[in-house]
C-alpha positions, 0 to 999 in steps of 0.5 A, a space after each residue: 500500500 502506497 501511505 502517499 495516498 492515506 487521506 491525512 498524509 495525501 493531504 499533508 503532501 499536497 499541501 507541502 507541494 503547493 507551498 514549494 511550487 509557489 516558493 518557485 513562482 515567488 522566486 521566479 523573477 530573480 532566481 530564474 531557473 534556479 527557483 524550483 533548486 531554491 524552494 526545496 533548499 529553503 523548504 528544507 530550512 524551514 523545517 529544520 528550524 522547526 526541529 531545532 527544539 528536538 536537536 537540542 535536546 538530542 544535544 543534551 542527551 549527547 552531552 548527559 552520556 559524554 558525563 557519565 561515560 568515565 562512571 560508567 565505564 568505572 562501574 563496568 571495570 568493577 563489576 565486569 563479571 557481576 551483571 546483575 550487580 552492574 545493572 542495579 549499580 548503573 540504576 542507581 547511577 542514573 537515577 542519583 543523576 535524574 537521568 534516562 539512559 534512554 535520553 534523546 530516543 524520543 526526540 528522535 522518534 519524534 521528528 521522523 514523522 515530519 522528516 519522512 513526510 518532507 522526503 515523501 514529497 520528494 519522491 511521490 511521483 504521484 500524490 493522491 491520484 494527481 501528479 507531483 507538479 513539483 517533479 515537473 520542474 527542472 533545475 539546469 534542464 534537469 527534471 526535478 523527478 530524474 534520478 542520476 542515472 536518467 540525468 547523466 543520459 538524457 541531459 548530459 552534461 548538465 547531469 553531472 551537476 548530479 554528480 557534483 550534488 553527490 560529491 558534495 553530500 559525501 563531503 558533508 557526511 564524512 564532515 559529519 561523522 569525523 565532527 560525532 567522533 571527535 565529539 564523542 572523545 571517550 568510547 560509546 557505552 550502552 546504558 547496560 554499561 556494555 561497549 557499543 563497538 564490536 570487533 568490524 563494527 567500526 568499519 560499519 560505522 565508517 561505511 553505514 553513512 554513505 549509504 545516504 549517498 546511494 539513496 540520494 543516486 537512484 532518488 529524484 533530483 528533488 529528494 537529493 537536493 533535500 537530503 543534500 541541505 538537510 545534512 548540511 544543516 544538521 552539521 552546522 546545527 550539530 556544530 553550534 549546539 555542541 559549543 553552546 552546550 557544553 558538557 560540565 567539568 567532572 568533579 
C-alpha cells in the first residue's frame, strides 16, 4: 500500500507541494531557473528550524552520556563479571543523576514523522491520484523527478551537476561523522554499561553513512537536493549546539 495516498498524509503532501511550487513562482523573477533548486533548499530550512527544539535536546542527551561515560565505564571495570550487580549499580547511577539512559530516543522518534513526510514529497511521483507538479520542474534542464542515472543520459552534461550534488553530500557526511567522533572523545557505552563497538563494527560505522549517498543516486533530483541541505544543516546545527552546550567539568 502506497501511505502517499492515506487521506491525512495525501493531504499533508499536497499541501507541502503547493507551498514549494509557489516558493518557485515567488522566486521566479530573480532566481530564474534556479527557483524550483531554491524552494526545496529553503523548504528544507524551514523545517529544520522547526526541529531545532528536538536537536537540542538530542544535544543534551549527547552531552548527559559524554558525563557519565568515565562512571560508567568505572562501574563496568568493577563489576565486569557481576551483571546483575552492574545493572542495579548503573540504576542507581542514573537515577542519583535524574537521568534516562534512554535520553534523546524520543526526540528522535519524534521528528521522523515530519522528516519522512518532507522526503515523501520528494519522491511521490504521484500524490493522491494527481501528479507531483513539483517533479515537473527542472533545475539546469534537469527534471526535478530524474534520478542520476536518467540525468547523466538524457541531459548530459548538465547531469553531472548530479554528480557534483553527490560529491558534495559525501563531503558533508564524512564532515559529519569525523565532527560525532571527535565529539564523542571517550568510547560509546550502552546504558547496560556494555561497549557499543564490536570487533568490524567500526568499519560499519565508517561505511553505514554513505549509504545516504546511494539513496540520494537512484532518488529524484528533488529528494537529493533535500537530503543534500538537510545534512548540511544538521552539521552546522550539530556544530553550534555542541559549543553552546557544553558538557560540565567532572568533579
Amino acid at each position: 500500500m502506497d501511505i502517499s495516498t492515506f487521506t491525512p498524509f495525501a493531504a499533508v503532501l499536497n499541501g507541502l507541494s503547493a507551498l514549494v511550487v509557489g516558493l518557485g513562482d515567488l522566486m521566479q523573477p530573480f532566481a530564474g531557473a534556479s527557483s524550483s533548486m531554491l524552494a526545496i533548499v529553503l523548504l528544507t530550512i524551514l523545517v529544520r528550524l522547526v526541529l531545532v527544539p528536538v536537536s537540542v535536546s538530542q544535544v543534551r542527551a549527547e552531552v548527559t552520556r559524554r558525563r557519565l561515560a568515565p562512571a560508567v565505564a568505572a562501574l563496568r571495570a568493577k563489576y565486569a563479571h557481576k551483571p546483575e550487580a552492574l545493572q542495579k549499580a548503573l540504576t542507581r547511577l542514573y537515577t542519583s543523576e535524574k537521568v534516562s539512559p534512554i535520553a534523546g530516543v524520543l526526540p528522535t522518534l519524534a521528528q521522523a514523522p515530519v522528516l519522512s513526510a518532507v522526503y515523501a514529497l520528494f519522491v511521490h511521483p504521484q500524490l493522491a491520484g494527481h501528479t507531483n507538479a513539483l517533479l515537473g520542474q527542472t533545475f539546469l534542464g534537469i527534471p526535478l523527478g530524474s534520478n542520476l542515472f536518467a540525468a547523466l543520459g538524457a541531459t548530459f552534461p548538465y547531469g553531472l551537476a548530479f554528480v557534483a550534488l553527490l560529491v558534495l553530500l559525501a563531503v558533508v557526511v564524512e564532515l559529519t561523522r569525523r565532527a560525532n567522533a571527535r565529539w564523542a572523545g571517550v568510547p560509546a557505552v550502552h546504558f547496560t554499561g556494555q561497549p557499543q563497538s564490536a570487533p568490524g563494527m567500526a568499519i560499519l560505522a565508517r561505511i553505514l553513512p554513505f549509504v545516504t549517498v546511494v539513496f540520494a543516486a537512484i532518488a529524484p533530483l528533488a529528494a537529493a537536493l533535500y537530503l543534500v541541505t538537510s545534512a548540511a544543516f544538521t552539521l552546522g546545527e550539530r556544530a553550534a549546539l555542541r559549543r553552546v552546550i557544553r558538557t560540565p567539568r567532572a568533579a
